[in-house]
C-alpha positions in Angstrom: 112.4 191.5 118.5 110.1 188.8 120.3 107.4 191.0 119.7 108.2 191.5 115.9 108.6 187.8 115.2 105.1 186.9 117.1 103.7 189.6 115.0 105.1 188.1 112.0 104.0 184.4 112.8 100.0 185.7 113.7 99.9 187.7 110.3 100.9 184.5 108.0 98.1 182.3 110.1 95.7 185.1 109.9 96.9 185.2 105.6 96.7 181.5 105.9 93.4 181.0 107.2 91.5 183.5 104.3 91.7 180.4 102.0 88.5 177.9 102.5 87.8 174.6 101.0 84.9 176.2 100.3 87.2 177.6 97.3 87.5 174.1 96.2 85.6 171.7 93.7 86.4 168.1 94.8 85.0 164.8 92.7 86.1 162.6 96.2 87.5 162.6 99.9 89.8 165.5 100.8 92.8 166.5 101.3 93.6 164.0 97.7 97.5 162.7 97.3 98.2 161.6 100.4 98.6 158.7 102.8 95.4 158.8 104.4 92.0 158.6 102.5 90.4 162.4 103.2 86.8 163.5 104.2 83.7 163.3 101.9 80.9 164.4 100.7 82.9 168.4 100.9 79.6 169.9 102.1 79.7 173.0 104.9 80.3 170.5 107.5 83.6 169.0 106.0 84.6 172.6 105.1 84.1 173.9 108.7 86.1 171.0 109.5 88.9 171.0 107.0 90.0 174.2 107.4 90.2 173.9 110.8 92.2 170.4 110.7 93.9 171.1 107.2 93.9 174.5 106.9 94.3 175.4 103.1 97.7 177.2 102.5 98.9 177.6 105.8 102.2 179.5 106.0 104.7 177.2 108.3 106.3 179.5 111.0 110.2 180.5 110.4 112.7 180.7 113.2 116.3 182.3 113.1 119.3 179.8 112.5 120.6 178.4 115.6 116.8 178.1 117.0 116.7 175.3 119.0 113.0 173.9 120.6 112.9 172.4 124.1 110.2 169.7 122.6 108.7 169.3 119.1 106.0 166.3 118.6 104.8 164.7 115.6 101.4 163.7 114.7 98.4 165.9 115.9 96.3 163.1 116.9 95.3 163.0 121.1 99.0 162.4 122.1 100.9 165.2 119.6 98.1 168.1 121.1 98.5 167.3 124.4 102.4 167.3 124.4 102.7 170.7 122.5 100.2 172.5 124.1 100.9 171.4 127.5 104.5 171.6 127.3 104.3 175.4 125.7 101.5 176.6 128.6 104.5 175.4 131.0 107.1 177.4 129.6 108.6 175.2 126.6 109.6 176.2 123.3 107.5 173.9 121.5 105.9 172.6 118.0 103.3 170.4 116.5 104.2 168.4 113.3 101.1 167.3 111.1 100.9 166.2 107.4 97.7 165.2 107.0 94.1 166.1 109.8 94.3 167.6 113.2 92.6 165.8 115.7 94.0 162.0 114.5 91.5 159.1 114.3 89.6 160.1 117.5 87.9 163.4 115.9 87.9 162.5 112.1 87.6 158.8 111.7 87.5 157.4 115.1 85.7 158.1 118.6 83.8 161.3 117.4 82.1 160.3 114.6 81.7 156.3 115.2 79.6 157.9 118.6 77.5 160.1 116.8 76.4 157.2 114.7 75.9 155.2 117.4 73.6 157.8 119.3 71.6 158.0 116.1 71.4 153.8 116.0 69.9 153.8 119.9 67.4 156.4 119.1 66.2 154.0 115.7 66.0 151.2 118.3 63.8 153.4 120.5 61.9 153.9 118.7 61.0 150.1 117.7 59.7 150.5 121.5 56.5 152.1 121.6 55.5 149.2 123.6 57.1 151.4 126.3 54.3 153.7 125.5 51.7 151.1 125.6 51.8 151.1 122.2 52.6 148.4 119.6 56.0 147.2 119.1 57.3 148.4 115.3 58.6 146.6 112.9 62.5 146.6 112.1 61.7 148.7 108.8 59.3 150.8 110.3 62.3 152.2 112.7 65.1 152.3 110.3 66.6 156.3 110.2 67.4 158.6 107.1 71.0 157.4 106.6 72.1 160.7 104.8 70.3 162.8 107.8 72.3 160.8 110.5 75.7 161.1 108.5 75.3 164.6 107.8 74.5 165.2 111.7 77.9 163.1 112.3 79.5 165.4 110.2 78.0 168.6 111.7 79.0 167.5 114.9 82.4 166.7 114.4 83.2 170.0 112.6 81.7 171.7 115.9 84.0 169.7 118.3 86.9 170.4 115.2 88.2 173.8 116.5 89.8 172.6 120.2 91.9 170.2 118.1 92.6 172.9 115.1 95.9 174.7 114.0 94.8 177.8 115.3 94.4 176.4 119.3 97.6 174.8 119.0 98.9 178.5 118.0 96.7 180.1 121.0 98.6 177.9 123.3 101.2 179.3 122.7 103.5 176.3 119.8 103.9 176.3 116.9 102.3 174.3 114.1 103.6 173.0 111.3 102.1 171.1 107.7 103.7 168.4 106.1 105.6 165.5 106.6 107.5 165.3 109.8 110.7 163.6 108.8 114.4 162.5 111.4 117.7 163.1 109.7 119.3 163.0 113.0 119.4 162.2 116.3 118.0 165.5 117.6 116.7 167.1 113.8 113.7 166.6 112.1 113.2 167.5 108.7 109.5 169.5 107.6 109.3 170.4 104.0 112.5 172.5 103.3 113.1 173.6 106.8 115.4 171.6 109.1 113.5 171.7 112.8 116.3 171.4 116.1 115.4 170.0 119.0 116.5 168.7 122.7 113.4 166.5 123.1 111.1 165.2 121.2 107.4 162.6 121.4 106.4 160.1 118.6 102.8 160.6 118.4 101.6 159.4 115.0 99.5 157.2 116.0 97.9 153.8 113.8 96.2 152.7 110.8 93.7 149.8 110.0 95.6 146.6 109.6 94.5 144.4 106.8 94.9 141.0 107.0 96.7 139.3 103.7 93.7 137.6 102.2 93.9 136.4 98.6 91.5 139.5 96.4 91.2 141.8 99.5 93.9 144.2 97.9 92.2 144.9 94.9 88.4 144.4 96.4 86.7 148.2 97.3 86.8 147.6 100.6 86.1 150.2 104.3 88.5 150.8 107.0 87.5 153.3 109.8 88.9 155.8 107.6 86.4 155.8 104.9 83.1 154.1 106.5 82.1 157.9 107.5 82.4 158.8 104.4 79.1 156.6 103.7 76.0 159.0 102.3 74.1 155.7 102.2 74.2 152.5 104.2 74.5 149.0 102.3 71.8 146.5 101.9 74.2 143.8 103.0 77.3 144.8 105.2 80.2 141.9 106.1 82.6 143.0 108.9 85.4 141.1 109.7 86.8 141.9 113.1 84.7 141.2 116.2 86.8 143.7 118.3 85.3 147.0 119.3 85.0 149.0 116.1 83.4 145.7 114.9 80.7 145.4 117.0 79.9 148.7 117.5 79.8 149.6 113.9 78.0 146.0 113.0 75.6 146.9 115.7 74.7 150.7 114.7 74.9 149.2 110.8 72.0 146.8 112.2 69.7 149.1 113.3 70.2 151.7 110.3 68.9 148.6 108.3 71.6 146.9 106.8 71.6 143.4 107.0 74.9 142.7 109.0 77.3 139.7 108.6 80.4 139.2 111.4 83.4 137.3 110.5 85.7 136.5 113.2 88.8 133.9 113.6 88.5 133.2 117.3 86.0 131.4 118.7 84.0 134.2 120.4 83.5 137.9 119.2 85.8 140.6 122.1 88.1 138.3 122.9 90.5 140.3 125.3 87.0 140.8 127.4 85.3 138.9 129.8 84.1 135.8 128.5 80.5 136.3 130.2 80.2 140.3 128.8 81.3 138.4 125.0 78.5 136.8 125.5 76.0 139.3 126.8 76.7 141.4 123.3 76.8 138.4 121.1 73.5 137.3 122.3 72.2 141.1 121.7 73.8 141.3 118.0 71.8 137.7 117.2 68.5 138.7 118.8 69.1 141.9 116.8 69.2 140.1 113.2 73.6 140.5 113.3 74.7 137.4 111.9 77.9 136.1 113.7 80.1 133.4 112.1 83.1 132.3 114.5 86.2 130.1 114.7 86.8 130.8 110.6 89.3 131.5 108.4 88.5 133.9 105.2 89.8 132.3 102.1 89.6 135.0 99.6 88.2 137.9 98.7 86.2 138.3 95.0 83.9 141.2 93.8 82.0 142.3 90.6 82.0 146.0 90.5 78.3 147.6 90.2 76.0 150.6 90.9 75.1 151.6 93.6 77.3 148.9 95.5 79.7 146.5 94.1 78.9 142.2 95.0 81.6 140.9 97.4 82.0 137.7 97.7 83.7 136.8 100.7 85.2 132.7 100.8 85.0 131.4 104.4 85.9 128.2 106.2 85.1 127.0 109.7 87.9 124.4 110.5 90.4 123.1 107.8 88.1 120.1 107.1 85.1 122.0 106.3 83.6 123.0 103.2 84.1 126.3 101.8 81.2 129.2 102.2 80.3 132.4 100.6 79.0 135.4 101.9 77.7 138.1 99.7 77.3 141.6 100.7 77.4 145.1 99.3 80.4 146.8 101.8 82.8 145.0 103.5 84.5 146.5 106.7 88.0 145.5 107.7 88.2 145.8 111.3 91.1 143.3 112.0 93.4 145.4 114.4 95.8 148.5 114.2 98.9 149.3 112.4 101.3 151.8 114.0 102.4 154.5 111.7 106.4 153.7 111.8 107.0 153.4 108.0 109.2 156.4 106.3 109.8 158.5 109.8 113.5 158.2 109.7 113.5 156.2 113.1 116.5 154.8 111.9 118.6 157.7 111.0 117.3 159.1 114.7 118.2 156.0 116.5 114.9 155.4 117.6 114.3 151.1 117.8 111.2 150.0 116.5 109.3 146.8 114.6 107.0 147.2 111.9 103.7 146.0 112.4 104.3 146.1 116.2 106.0 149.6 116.9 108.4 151.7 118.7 109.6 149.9 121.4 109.3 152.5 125.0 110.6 152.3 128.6 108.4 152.5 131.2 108.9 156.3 131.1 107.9 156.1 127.9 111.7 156.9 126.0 113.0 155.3 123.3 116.6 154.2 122.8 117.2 157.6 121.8 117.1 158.7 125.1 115.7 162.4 123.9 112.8 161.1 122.0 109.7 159.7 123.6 107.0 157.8 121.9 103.1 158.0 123.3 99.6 156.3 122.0 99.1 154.3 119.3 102.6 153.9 117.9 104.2 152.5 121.0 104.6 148.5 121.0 102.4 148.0 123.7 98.6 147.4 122.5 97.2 147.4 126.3 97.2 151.3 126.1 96.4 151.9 122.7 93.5 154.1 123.5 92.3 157.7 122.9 92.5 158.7 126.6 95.5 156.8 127.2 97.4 159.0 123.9 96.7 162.0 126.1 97.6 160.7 129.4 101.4 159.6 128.0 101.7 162.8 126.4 101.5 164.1 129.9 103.7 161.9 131.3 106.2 162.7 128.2 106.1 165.9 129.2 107.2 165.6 132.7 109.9 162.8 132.1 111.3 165.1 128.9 111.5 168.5 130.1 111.0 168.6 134.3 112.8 165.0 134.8 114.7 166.1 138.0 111.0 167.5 139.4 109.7 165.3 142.4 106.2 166.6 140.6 103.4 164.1 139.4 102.6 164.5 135.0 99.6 167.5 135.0 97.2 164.7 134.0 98.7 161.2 134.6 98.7 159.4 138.6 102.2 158.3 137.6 105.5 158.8 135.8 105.9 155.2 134.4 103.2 153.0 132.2 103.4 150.4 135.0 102.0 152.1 137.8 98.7 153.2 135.6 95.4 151.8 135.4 94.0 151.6 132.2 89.9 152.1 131.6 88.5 150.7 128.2 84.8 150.5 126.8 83.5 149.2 123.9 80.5 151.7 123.1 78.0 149.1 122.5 74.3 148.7 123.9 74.8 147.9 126.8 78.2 148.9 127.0 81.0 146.9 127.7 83.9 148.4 130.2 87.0 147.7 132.1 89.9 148.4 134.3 92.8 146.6 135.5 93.1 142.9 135.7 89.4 143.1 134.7 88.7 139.0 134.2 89.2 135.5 135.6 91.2 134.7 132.2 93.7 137.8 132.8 94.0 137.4 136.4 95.0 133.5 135.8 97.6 134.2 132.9 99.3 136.9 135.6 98.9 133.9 137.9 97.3 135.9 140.6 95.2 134.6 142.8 91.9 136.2 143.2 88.4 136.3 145.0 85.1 137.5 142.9 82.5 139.7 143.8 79.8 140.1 141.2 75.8 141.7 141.1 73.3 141.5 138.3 71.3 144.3 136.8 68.7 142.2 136.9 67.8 143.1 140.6 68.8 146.7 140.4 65.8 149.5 140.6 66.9 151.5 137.8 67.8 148.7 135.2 64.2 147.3 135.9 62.8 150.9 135.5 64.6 151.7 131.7 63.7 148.3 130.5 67.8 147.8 130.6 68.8 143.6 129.4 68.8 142.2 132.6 72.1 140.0 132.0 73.8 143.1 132.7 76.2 143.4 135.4 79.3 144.3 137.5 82.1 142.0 138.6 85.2 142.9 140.4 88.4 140.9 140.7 90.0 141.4 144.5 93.7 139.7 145.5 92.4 136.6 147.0 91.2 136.8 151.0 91.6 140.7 151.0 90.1 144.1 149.8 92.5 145.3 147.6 91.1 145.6 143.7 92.7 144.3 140.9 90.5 145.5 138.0 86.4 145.1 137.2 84.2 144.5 134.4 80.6 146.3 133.8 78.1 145.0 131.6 75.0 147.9 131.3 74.2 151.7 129.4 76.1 153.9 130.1 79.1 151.6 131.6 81.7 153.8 130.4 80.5 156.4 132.4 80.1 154.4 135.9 83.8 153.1 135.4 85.6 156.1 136.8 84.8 155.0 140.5 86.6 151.3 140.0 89.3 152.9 137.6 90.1 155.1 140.8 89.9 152.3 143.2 92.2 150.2 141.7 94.5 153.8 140.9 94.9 154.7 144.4 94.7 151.3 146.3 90.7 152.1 147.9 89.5 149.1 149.5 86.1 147.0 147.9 84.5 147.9 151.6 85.4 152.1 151.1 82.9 151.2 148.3 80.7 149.6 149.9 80.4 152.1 152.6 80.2 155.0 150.2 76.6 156.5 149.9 75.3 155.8 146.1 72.4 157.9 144.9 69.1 155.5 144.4 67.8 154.7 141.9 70.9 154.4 139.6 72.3 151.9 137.9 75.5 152.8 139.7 74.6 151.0 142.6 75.6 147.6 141.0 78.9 148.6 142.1 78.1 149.4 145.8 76.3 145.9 145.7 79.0 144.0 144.4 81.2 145.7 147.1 78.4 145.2 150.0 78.9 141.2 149.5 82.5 141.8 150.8 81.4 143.6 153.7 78.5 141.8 154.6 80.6 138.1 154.4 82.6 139.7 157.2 80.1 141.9 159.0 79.1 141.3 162.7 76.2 139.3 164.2 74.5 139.2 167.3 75.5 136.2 169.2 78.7 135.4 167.2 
């Protein structure tokens, strides 16, 4: 009978993948009529991707009454493929809920695509360098990329990454997946279309959308979030972005180079607020030498535009400081970058006794449940914004697993150090150039508002081999917090390429409790930029190290 009903569910994906959005003739972003803005231009890129992420007419598997999975999760963004696939590959009856594009923000309008453009904007500001080759430096506009080349390589890209996240892999693994609307009409039921799914656990994994801030015009204004800036085919003369948080500077940086002539609007006083004051400063010194304009400490009035071809004029109403007299900026796109909304709205939380506050959440434990003690909520939709990230979506999900379905196991989560949110430390980077990344209590500010005490142990890229060898900005560097008169870690900042990828060591110090002098007596290959890190760590070691005669 098993064998019947699997036969069953493969045919109707197998019928449900033989229609393409090839077959279809769209006028704008796909898939139309729902929530989300969709994908656009619908070129062979898009259509490699959609019917992976959205595959056209796919046939929703049917179990017997009385069928009852061990965990279903909604939203297939990082956090929903992690929790069905991994909880199915250990055994569980499980399912995927998805109404709109496999893959969440990360693969469609997040991480994959924002990096691609951002791979494309270094390589037009290497190539301003041919002073490197003993040439002449080039001008700004001599440099500038083929903006419809670099968005149709983003979109190539992302519809080759597309199939790990797809429909069909979530299948291979062994759960099912379903389309539409994911919906709780009970404690332990969740309504998809006409069917009426049962379940003993279940994870809250649908993620966040852009927040936009309540200014006067910006409703009706043609305004980009994340979720339509890829769909670009050319960039704008004049781009405004307000938001100075990491999609904001990345984006105004990239935006930069591509040629636009980039305007940043941000309340606070400095751009990256949550990071180290000196690394703010670093990448707001870049993005001016760059040509970014960056206007701090304001407050945006109001929001006009006249609508025109090929860009509309928006005319953006700023102040700096309640006395002040009002200013306009004037630009062709205007990016809202101003934070994340969880998804919470029209879930049924309620009905499912799940407590939650809109704008901020669903409130979790530590082990990541809800007051509904058989749901769990992971990523983006959870009230705590110091783990909304990618990376951290999957590792929950992991962590959901173990506390839903192997809870009386003395076993770790598959991918996760720890059962509980307090015992992890969280690495972060904003994808800039140089980079700007983090773990832990990772700043003097942070450390002082958790009123620890704390000593500081810092080195500069601008005495290290391999920065000096790639022409890296020599105000890069790495400085790492330690409880004050010991060894022990508390987080780190690095300011330099490729930071994101030296963080792992530090993330793992701080993880598993390695001492700053395990560092510094760990051989680093030379000549990388790495060895910031052993340096920082040597200054510990060689303050305490002993000396002939002493």
């Amino acid at each position: 009978v098993r064998l019947a009903q699997g036969l069953q569910l493969c045919c109707s994906r197998e019928m449900a993948m033989s229609a393409s959005w090839s077959e279809v003739k769209a006028t704008g972003p796909m898939p139309s009529g729902g929530p989300h803005p969709g994908v656009w231009p619908l070129d062979v890129h898009n259509v490699k991707l959609l019917d992976n992420v959205h595959p056209r007419g796919w046939k929703n598997p049917q179990r017997p009454a009385g069928f009852v999975y061990d965990l279903v999760a909604i939203g297939a963004g990082a956090g929903g493929l992690v929790a069905a696939k991994q909880s199915a590959r250990r055994g569980a009856k499980s399912a995927l809920i998805e109404e709109h594009l496999a893959g969440g923000d990360c693969l469609n309008v997040g991480c994959v695509p924002s990096k691609a453009l951002l791979r494309c904007a270094r390589a037009a500001a290497e190539r301003a360098h041919a002073d490197l080759l003993g040439g002449v430096k080039r001008p700004r506009e001599e440099a500038e990329a083929d903006f419809a080349k670099v968005m149709e390589r983003m979109r190539r890209l992302r519809a080759q990454i597309a199939p790990v996240d797809s429909h069909s892999s979530t299948t291979a693994a062994g759960a099912d997946a379903f389309v539409g609307r994911g919906v709780f009409i009970g404690r332990n039921e969740i309504k998809v279309g006409e069917q009426t799914l049962r379940f003993k656990k279940a994870v809250i994994c649908t993620g966040a959308r852009a927040k936009v801030p309540p200014i006067p015009g910006l409703a009706e204004a043609p305004y980009l979030t994340n979720a339509n800036i890829f769909n670009l085919e050319r960039a704008p003369p004049r781009l405004a972005v307000i938001g100075a948080g990491p999609i904001g500077v990345e984006l105004s940086q990239a935006f930069s180079r591509f040629g636009s002539q980039v305007t940043v609007l941000e309340g606070m006083n400095r751009i990256m607020g949550p990071e180290d004051p000196d690394a703010a400063a670093v990448i707001h010194q870049v993005l001016e030498q760059a040509g970014v304009k960056l206007m701090v400490g304001l407050k945006v009035d109001r929001v006009d535009f006249t609508a025109g071809e090929p860009w509309p004029e928006i005319r953006i109403t700023v102040r700096r400081g309640e006395a002040a007299e009002p200013e306009v900026v004037v630009c062709d796109a205007f990016l809202v970058a101003t934070g994340r909304a969880p998804n919470v709205d029209g879930l049924g939380l309620e009905v499912a006794g799940v407590e939650f506050t809109p704008g901020i959440g669903v409130k979790v434990n530590d082990d990541l449940s809800t007051s509904n003690p058989d749901i769990f909520a992971v990523g983006d939709v959870i009230h705590r914004p110091e783990f909304k990230f990618t990376h951290m979506a999957g590792t929950m999900a992991g962590m959901a697993v173990q506390n839903a379905l192997f809870a009386k196991s003395p076993d770790l989560p598959v991918n996760a150090p720890s059962r509980v949110l307090s015992e992890i430390c969280v690495p972060r980077c904003t994808y800039t150039e140089p980079e700007v990344a983090s773990c832990g209590l990772s700043n003097t500010e942070a450390a002082t508002r958790a009123g620890v005490e704390f000593d500081v142990y810092t080195s500069s890229l601008e005495h290290n081999d391999r920065g000096i060898l790639e022409g890296d900005n020599p105000a890069g560097f790495v400085k790492i917090l330690c409880k004050k008169g010991t060894e022990e870690i508390l987080g780190a900042t690095i300011v330099a390429e490729r930071a994101g990828d030296m963080l792992a060591e530090l993330t793992l110090a701080v993880q598993y409790k390695l001492g700053l002098s395990q560092i510094a007596r760990t051989v680093h290959p030379y000549p990388t930029v790495g060895e910031m890190i052993q340096q920082a760590a040597l200054n510990y070691n060689r303050a305490r190290m002993e000396k002939l005669g002493s």
